[in-house]
C-alpha positions in Angstrom: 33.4 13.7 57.7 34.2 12.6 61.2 34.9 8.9 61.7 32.6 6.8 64.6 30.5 4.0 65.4 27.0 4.1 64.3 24.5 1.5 64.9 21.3 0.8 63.3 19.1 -2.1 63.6 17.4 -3.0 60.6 13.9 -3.5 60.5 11.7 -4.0 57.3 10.8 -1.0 55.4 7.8 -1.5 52.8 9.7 0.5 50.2 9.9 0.1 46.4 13.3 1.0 45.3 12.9 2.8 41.6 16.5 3.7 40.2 16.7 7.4 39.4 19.5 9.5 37.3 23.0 8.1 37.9 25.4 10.9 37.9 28.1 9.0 39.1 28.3 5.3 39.8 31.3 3.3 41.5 32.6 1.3 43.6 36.1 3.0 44.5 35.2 4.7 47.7 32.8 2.9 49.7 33.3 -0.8 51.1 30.5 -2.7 52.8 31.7 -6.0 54.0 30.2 -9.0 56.1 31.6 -9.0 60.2 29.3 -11.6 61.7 26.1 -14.0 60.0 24.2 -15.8 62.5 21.1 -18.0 62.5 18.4 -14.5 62.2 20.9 -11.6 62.2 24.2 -10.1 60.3 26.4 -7.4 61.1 28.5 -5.2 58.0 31.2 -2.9 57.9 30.8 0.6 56.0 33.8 2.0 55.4 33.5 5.5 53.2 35.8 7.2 51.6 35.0 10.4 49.3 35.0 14.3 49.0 31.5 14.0 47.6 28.7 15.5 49.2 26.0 13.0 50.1 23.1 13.2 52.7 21.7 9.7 53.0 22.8 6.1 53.4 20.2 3.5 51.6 21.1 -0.6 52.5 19.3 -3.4 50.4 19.1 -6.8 50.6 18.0 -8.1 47.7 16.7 -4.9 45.5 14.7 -4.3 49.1 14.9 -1.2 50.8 15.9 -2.5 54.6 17.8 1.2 55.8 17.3 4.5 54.8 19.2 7.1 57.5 21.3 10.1 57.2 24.6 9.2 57.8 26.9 11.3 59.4 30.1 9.4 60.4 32.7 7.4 57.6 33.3 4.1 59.4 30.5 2.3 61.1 28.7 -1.2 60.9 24.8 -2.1 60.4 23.0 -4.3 61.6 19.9 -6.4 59.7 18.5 -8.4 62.7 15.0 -9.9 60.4 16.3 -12.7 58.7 15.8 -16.0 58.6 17.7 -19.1 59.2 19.9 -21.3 56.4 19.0 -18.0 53.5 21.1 -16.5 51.4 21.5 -12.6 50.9 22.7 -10.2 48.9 23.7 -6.5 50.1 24.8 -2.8 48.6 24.6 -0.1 50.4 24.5 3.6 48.1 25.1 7.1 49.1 22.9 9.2 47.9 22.6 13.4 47.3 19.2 14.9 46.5 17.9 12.3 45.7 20.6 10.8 42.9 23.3 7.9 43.9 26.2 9.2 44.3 28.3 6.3 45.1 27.6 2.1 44.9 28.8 -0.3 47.3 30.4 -4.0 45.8 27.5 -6.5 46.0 28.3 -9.0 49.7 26.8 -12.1 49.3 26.0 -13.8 52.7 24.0 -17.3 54.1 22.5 -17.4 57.4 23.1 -20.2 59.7 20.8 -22.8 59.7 19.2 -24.1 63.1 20.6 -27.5 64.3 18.0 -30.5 64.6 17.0 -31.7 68.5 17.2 -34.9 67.6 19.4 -36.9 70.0 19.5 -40.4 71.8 20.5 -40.7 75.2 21.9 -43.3 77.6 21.9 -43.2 81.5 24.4 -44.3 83.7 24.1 -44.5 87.5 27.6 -44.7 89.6 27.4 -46.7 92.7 28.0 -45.5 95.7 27.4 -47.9 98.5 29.4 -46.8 101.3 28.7 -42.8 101.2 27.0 -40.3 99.3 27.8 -40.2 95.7 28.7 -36.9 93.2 30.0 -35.9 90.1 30.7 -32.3 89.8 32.1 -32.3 86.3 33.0 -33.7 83.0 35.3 -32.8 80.4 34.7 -34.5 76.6 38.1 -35.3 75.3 36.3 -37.6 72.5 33.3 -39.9 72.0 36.1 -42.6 73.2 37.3 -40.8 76.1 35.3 -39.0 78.6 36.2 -38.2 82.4 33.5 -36.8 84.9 35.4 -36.1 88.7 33.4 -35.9 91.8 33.6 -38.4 94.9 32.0 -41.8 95.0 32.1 -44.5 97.4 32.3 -48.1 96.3 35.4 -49.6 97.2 34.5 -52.7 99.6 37.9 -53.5 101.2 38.2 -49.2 101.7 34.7 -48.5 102.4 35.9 -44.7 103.6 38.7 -44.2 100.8 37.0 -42.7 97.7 37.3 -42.7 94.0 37.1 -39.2 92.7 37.1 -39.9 88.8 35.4 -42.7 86.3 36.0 -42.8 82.6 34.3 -43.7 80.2 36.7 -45.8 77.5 34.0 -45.9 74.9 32.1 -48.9 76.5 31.8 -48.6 79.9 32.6 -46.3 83.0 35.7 -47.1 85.2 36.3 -45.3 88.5 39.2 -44.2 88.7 41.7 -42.5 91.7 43.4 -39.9 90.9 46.2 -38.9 92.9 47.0 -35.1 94.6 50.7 -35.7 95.9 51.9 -33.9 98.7 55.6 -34.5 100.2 55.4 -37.5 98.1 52.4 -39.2 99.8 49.0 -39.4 97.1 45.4 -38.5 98.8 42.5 -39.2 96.7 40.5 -35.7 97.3 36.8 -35.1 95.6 37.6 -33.2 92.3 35.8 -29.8 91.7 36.5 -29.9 87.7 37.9 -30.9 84.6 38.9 -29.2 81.9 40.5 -31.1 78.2 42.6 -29.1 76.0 42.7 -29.3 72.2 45.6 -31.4 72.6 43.5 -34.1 74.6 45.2 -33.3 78.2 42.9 -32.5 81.0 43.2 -31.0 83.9 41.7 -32.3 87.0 41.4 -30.2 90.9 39.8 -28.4 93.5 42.3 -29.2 96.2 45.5 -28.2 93.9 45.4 -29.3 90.3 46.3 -32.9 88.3 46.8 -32.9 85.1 47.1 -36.4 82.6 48.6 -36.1 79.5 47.2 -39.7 78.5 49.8 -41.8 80.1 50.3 -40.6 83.4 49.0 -38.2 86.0 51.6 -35.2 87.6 50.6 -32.3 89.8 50.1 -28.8 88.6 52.4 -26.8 91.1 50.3 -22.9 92.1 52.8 -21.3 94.4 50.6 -19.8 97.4 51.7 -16.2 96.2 49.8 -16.8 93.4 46.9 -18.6 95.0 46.5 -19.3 98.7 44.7 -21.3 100.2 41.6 -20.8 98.4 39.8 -24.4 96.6 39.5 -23.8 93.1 36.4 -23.7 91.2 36.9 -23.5 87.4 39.6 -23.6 84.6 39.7 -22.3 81.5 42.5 -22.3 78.8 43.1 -21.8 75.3 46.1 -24.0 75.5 48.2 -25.6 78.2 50.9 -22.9 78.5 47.4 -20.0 78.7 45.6 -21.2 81.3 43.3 -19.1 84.3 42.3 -20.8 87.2 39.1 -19.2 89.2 37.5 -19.8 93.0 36.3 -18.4 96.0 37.0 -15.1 97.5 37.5 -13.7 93.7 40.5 -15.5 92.9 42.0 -15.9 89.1 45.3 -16.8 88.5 46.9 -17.0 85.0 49.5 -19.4 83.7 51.9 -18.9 80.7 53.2 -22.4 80.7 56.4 -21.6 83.2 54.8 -19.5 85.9 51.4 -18.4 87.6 50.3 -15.1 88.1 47.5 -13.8 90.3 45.1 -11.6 88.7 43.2 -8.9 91.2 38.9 -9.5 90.3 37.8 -6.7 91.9 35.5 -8.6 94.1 35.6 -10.8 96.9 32.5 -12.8 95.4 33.0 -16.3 94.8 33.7 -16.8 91.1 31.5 -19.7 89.9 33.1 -20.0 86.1 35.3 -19.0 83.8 34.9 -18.9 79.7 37.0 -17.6 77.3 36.9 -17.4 73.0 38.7 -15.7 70.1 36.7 -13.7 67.5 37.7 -15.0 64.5 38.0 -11.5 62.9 39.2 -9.0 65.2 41.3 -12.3 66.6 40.7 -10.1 70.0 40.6 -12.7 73.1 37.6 -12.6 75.1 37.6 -13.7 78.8 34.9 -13.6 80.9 33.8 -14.9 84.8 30.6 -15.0 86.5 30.7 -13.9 90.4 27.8 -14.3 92.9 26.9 -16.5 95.8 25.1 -19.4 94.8 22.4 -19.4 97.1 21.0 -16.1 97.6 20.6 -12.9 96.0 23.5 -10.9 96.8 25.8 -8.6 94.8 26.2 -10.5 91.5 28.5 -9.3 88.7 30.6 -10.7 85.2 34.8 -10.1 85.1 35.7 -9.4 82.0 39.9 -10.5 82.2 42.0 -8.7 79.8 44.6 -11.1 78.6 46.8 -8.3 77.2 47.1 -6.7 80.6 46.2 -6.7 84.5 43.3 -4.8 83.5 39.7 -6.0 84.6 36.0 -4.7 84.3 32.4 -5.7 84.6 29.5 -6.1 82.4 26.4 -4.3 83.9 24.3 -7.6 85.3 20.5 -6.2 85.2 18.3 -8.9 86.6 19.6 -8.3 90.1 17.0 -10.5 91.6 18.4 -13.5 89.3 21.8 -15.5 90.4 24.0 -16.2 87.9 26.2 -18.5 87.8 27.6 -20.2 84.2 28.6 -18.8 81.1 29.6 -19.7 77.7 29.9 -17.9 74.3 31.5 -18.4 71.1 32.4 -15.0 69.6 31.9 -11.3 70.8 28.6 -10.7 69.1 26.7 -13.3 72.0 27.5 -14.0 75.8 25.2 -16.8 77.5 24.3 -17.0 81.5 22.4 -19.3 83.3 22.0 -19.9 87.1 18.3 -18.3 88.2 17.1 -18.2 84.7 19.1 -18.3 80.7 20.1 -14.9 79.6 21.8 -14.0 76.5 23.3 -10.8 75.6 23.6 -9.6 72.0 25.6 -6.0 71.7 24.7 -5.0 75.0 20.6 -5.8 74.8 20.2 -8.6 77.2 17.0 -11.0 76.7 15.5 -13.6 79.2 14.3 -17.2 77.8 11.0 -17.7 79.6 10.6 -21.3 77.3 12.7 -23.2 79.7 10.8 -23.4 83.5 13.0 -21.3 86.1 14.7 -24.2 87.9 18.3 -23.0 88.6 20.7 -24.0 86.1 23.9 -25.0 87.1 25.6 -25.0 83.8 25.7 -23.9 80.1 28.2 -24.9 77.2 27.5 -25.4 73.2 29.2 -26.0 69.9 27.8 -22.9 68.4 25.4 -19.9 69.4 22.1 -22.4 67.2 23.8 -25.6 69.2 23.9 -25.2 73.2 22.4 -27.3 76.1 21.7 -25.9 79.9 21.3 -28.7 82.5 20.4 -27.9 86.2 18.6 -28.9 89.4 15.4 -31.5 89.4 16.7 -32.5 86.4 16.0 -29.9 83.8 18.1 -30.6 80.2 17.6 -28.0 77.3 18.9 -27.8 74.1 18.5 -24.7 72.2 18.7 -24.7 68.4 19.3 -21.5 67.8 15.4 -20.2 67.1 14.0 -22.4 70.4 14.3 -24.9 73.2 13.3 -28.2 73.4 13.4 -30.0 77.3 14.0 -33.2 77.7 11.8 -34.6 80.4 12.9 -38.2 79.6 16.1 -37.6 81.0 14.8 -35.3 84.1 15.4 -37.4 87.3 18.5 -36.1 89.0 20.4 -32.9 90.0 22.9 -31.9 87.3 26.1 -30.2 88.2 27.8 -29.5 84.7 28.0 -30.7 81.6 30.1 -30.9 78.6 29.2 -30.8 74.7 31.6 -31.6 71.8 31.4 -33.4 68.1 27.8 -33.8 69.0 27.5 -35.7 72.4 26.9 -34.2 75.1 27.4 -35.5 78.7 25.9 -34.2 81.8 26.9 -35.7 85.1 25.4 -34.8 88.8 23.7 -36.8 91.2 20.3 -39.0 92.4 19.7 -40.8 95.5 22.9 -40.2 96.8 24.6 -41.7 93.7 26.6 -40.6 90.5 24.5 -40.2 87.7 25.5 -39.6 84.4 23.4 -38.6 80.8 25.3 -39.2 78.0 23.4 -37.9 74.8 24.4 -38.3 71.0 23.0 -36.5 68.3 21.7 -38.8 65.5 
């Protein structure tokens, strides 16, 4: 038998399973095991090993009939994609020869995930901003006692034109904040782009360069310009502090190690807009992955997938060319998430838009899990998504949202209104 992938998408088959003549029944040669559960949908690997002859594949859940296919290849995985959430399952999967069993899978057990409730409180902030306009452009959730959002705001009365370009919230109250890019020694207070917290609790701030603040004290990020350029930066994302990749204009990425930076070539000159990265916990493969597009029209628009391992890069195939994109998130292989003209998720390659949530651009997507996520945008527009739908929160829908952040259950989404900061800050209860 010749060894492949083979997909199959289960659907429900009214079928009555009657056992028939056993002529040989065991469990040495075939393996079925459990790759990926999520809220409506689990994957399994069928591994086969024998000499017998056999002509058909049968899968049950739960003494139902849910595949019946010819099977043709030894190592493949299945796919039932009609369950529902927070139940538990049990698989086998036989081989069978005119019409008798010839070989029995072990018995997987399995629980879906359960949706998460949309049940949050919320508190506003607005950020002052009397002596110019007023932004935040991001926030980075280090705990519910420690939060910084980075933009540019105005409100210092004896320096009407020097600006603040952080506040943090201590667990009480915001305080605005300076923090310092140093250049030949001197500080300059330049509007952040971003901020990114590692598991560790540091955080990296920049646009301009990079900052970082280790909880005691701030000191530059050097990016030699053979690595960089000139070019502002957009995004960071890491999986520590010594794996770190840096994204901007013009198709820049750079990579850090923790001693040096290296630039990575995108394969576009598109402005890269975001940068997310995760680990499948099984295949412990790294996934890296950047959306590219200008933000305000419909030009050529396109995802980077960065291969840690090497220099390589290539794209996932964007189909909604008359859509921007311009966020993503995920938190395994099986789902990647975009927003920017629209929310788009792709499972396996089939993408799917979200017509529940009105298409207002949204500037920016993050979650706990693929049944926990939020997507916050312009006029306003919050949405959490549960994992089966999307509630909005028009109570919270008066400003222009730049980014957000969402950890432990609070999520914080920071933009502007009336040329102010503005700041949501929602806990789940």
């Amino acid at each position: 038998m010749r060894k492949g992938v083979f997909l199959f998408f289960l659907l429900p088959i009214a079928m009555i399973f009657c056992e028939k003549q056993i002529i040989t029944l065991t469990t040495d040669y075939i393996s079925l095991s459990s790759n990926y559960v999520g809220v409506t949908e689990a994957e399994f690997h069928l591994q086969v090993y024998s000499d017998q002859v056999y002509d058909d594949l049968q899968l049950f859940r739960d003494e139902q009939l849910v595949l019946s296919t010819q099977l043709s290849i030894t190592d493949t995985f299945l796919f039932d994609t009609t369950l529902l959430p927070s139940q538990t399952y049990t698989y086998r999967a036989l081989l069978i020869n005119n019409d008798r069993q010839i070989l029995k899978s072990p018995e997987v057990t399995i629980t879906t995930m359960d949706t998460t409730n949309h049940d949050f409180q919320w508190e506003v902030y607005t950020i002052e901003s009397p002596y110019g306009s007023g932004v935040l452009y991001d926030v980075a959730i280090i705990d519910e006692y420690n939060i910084w959002a980075v933009g540019e705001i105005y409100a210092d009365s004896s320096q009407p034109s020097e600006r603040y370009n952080a506040v943090y919230w201590n667990g009480q109250q915001w305080e605005l904040k300076r923090i310092p890019y140093v250049y030949d020694g001197q500080s300059f207070y330049h509007p952040m782009n971003f901020a990114f917290s590692f598991e560790n609790g540091e955080v990296w701030f920049g646009g301009n360069g990079i900052v970082k603040w280790n909880g005691q004290q701030y000191s530059n990020v050097e990016v030699p310009l053979s690595a960089w350029g000139y070019v502002a930066i957009n995004k960071v994302w890491g999986s520590s502090n010594s794996d770190v990749y840096i994204v901007g204009n013009e198709g820049h990425i750079a990579h850090y190690n923790g001693s040096s930076w290296q630039k990575r070539d995108s394969g576009t000159d598109l402005p890269i807009q975001d940068i997310w990265g995760a680990t499948d916990p099984l295949s412990e493969e790294n996934i890296i992955l950047c959306p590219a597009s200008e933000k305000y029209d419909l030009s050529e628009k396109i995802i980077i997938r960065i291969d840690p391992l090497s220099t390589d890069i290539s794209f996932i195939e964007w189909p909604f060319q008359n859509r921007r994109i311009h966020s993503i998130w995920f938190k395994n292989k099986h789902e990647t998430w975009i927003c920017g003209g629209g929310i788009y998720r792709n499972k396996r390659g089939v993408w799917k838009e979200f017509t529940e949530v009105p298409l207002i651009f949204t500037n920016r997507i993050r979650g706990a899990d693929v049944n926990d996520l939020f997507v916050v945008g312009d006029f306003g527009i919050v949405a959490h998504y549960n994992g089966i739908n999307w509630k909005i929160f028009p109570e919270v829908n008066v400003a222009l949202f730049e980014s957000l952040d969402y950890k432990v259950n609070i999520m914080v989404a920071v933009g502007y209104r009336n040329g102010k900061g503005y700041i949501v800050k929602m806990q789940r209860n």
